[in-house]
N, C-alpha and C positions, 0 to 999 in steps of 0.2 A: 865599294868593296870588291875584293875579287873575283872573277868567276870560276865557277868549277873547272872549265876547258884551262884557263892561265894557272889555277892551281896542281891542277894533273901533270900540264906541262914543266911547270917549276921543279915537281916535285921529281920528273925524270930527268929533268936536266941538273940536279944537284944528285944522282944515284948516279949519272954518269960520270959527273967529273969528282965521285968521291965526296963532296962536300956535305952530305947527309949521310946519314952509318945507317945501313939494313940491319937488323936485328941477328944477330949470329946467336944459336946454339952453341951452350958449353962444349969445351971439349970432349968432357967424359962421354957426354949423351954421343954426340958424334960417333966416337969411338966404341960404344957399346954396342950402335946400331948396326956399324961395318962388321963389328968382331959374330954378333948374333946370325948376319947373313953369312958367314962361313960355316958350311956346315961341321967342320972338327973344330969349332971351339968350345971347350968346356963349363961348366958351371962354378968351377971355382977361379979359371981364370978370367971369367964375367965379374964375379964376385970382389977379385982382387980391382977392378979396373972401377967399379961404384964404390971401392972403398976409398977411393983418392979422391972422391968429390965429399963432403961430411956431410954436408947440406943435405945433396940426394942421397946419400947412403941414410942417414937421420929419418927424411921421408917416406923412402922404400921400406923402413921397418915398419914404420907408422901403418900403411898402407898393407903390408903383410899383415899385421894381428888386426887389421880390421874386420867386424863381423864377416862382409864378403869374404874373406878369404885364409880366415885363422881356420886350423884346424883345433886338436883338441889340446895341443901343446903349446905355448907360446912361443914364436919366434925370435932367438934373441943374438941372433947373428947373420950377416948379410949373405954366409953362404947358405942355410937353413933357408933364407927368402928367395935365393933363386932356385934352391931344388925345386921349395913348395911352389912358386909359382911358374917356373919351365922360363927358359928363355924367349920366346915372344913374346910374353904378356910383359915381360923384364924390358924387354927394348919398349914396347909402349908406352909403361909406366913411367921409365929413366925419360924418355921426350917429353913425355903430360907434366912430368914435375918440372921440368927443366924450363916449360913455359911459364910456370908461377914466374920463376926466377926471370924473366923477359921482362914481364907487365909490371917495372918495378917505377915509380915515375922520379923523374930526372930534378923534376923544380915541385914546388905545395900547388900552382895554377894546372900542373898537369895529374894532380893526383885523384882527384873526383873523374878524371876523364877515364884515366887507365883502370881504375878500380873498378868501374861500372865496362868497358869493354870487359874486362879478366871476367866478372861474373856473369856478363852475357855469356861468353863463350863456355863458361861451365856448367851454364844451363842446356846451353846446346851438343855440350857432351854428353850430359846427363839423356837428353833425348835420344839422342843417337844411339849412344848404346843401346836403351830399352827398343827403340824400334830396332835395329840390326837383331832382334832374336826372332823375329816374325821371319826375320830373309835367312835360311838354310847355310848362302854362301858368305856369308856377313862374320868377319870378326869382331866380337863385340867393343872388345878393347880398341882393334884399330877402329872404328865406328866414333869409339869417344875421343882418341887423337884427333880423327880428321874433325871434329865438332870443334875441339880445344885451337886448331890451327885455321878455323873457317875467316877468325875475323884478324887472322897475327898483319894484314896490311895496314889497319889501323892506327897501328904505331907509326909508323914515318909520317902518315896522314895528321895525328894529335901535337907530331915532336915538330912538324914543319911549321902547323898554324899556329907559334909560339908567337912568329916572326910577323901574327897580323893580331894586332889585342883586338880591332874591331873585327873578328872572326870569334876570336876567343870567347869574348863577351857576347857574341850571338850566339846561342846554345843549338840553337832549333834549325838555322845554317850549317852549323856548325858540326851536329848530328846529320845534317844533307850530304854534307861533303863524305864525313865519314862512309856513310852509307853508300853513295854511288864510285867514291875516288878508291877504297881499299883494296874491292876483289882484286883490279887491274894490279895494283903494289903486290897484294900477296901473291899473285900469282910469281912473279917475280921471284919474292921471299921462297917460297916453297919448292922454286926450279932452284937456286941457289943450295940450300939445305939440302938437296936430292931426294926428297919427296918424288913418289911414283904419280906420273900423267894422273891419274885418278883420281887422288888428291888435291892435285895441285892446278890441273885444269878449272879455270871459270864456266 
């Protein structure tokens, strides 16, 4: 079987020459996150720009009238959900949703793999958040981002060991690899995506 060191290795030598795809963020999210760091951009033209994705425009409302965050009104339009919830929690939310849409599996042998990464990492958003309110300087939301993007190196790690069934089949290997080979990829991922050192630093 392969070793972890031949596998790490493979796995950078196919991110260099292209032959393996890093996980990209949608374009909207992208683009929400640029538009949100400017400080003159508006709420309605945030609004206009998640309305061109349906998917996260669909989830961003979902996520508005939820108990966290509905007021006494319901929300029932995407510019209503970025007054109520301000534009940084908006750029957070737009990347957190935009990961569901990542963790989506490619073949049925990689679907038990990615569905249990996706719910680790929502468990560890879920954590993060609750702890970031003990820390003063802590935003809770980015807290649950950085939790939802802790394990996004995982993916090139699960879509590469396709290529070994006698990996595939060792679950317990195979959960090794994951766990020691990802941070190194995602760091990668998350320099790429323009994630701040903070985040994205191992």
């Amino acid at each position: 079987m392969i070793s972890e060191q031949e596998f790490l290795n493979q796995i950078h030598e196919a991110i260099k020459s292209n032959s393996i795809t890093l996980p990209t963020l949608p374009e909207v999210a992208l683009r929400i996150r640029d538009a949100v760091e400017r400080e003159d951009t508006g709420a309605n033209e945030i609004a206009d720009m998640v309305a061109t994705d349906p998917a996260l425009a669909a989830r961003l409302l979902q996520v508005a009238n939820s108990p966290l965050y509905r007021g006494r009104n319901t929300i029932d339009s995407i510019q209503m959900a970025v007054a109520r919830l301000g534009n940084n929690l908006i750029r957070n939310l737009i990347l957190s949703l935009a990961m569901k849409q990542i963790f989506q599996a490619t073949s049925d042998s990689m679907d038990t793999q990615l569905h249990a990464a996706w719910e680790q990492s929502v468990q560890v958003a879920a954590i993060s958040r609750a702890l970031s309110r003990q820390v003063p300087h802590l935003q809770a939301e980015q807290a649950m981002l950085a939790g939802l993007v802790h394990n996004i190196g995982s993916l090139p790690v699960l879509v590469m060991s396709e290529n070994y069934p006698e990996l595939v089949e060792d679950g317990i290997k195979l959960r090794h690899m994951v766990e020691n080979i990802s941070p190194h990829i995602g760091e990668t991922i998350l320099k790429a995506w323009g994630f701040p050192e903070g985040m994205s630093k191992i």
